[in-house]
N, C-alpha and C positions, 0 to 999 in steps of 0.2 A: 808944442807940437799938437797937433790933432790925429786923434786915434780913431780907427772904425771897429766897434764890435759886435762880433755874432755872439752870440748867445742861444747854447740848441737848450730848451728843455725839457726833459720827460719824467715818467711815471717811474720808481724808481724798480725793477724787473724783479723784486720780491714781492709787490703790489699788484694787486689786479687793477689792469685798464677797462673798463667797462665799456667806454669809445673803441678801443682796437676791439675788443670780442666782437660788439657789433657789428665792425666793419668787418672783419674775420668772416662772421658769418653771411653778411651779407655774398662776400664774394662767391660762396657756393653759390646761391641765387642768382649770381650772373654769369656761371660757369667757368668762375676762375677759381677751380678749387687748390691750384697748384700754391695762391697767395695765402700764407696761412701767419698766423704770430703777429698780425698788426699791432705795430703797438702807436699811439699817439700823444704829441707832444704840442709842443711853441717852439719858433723861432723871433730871437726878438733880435733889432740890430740899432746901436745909436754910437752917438759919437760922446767922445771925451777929448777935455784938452788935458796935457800932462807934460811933463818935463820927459820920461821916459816911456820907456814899452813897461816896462814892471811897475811903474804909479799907474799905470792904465789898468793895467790888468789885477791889480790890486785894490784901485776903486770900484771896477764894473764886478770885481768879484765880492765884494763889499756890499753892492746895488743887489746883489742876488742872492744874497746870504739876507739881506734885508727884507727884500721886498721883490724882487724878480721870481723866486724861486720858492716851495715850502719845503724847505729840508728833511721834512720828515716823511713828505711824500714824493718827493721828485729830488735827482739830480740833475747837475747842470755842467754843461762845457763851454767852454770860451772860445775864441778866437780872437787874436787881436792883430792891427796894422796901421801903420802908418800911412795917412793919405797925402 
């Protein structure tokens, strides 16, 4: 079967994001000061083939523990589905 996955990544919320403060601050400058706590990330999406939903989600979580993600500065969440 073939599987589609999301993959959201971000800063992990005990680290400072240096992109979100930016944009944080930029927003006063545009007078939207009500957007506050940006924080910014990646979205990545690809496919796998696999026998099941749990070999799927078990290799793409493998791919991110590898190489998708730095674990020690970011977490990650999945999604997974059959197409």
């Amino acid at each position: 079967m073939i599987f589609s996955a999301s993959i959201q990544v971000m800063p992990l919320k005990a680290l400072l994001d240096p992109q979100g403060k930016a944009v944080s601050a930029s927003m006063k400058n545009l007078n939207l000061s009500a957007i506050e706590n940006v924080r910014i990330g990646k979205n990545i999406t690809l496919q796998v083939t696999a026998d099941t939903e749990t070999e799927a989600l078990n290799m793409v979580t493998e791919a991110c523990k590898k190489l998708l993600a730095n674990p020690i500065m970011e977490e990650f969440e999945i999604s997974i589905k059959a197409l």
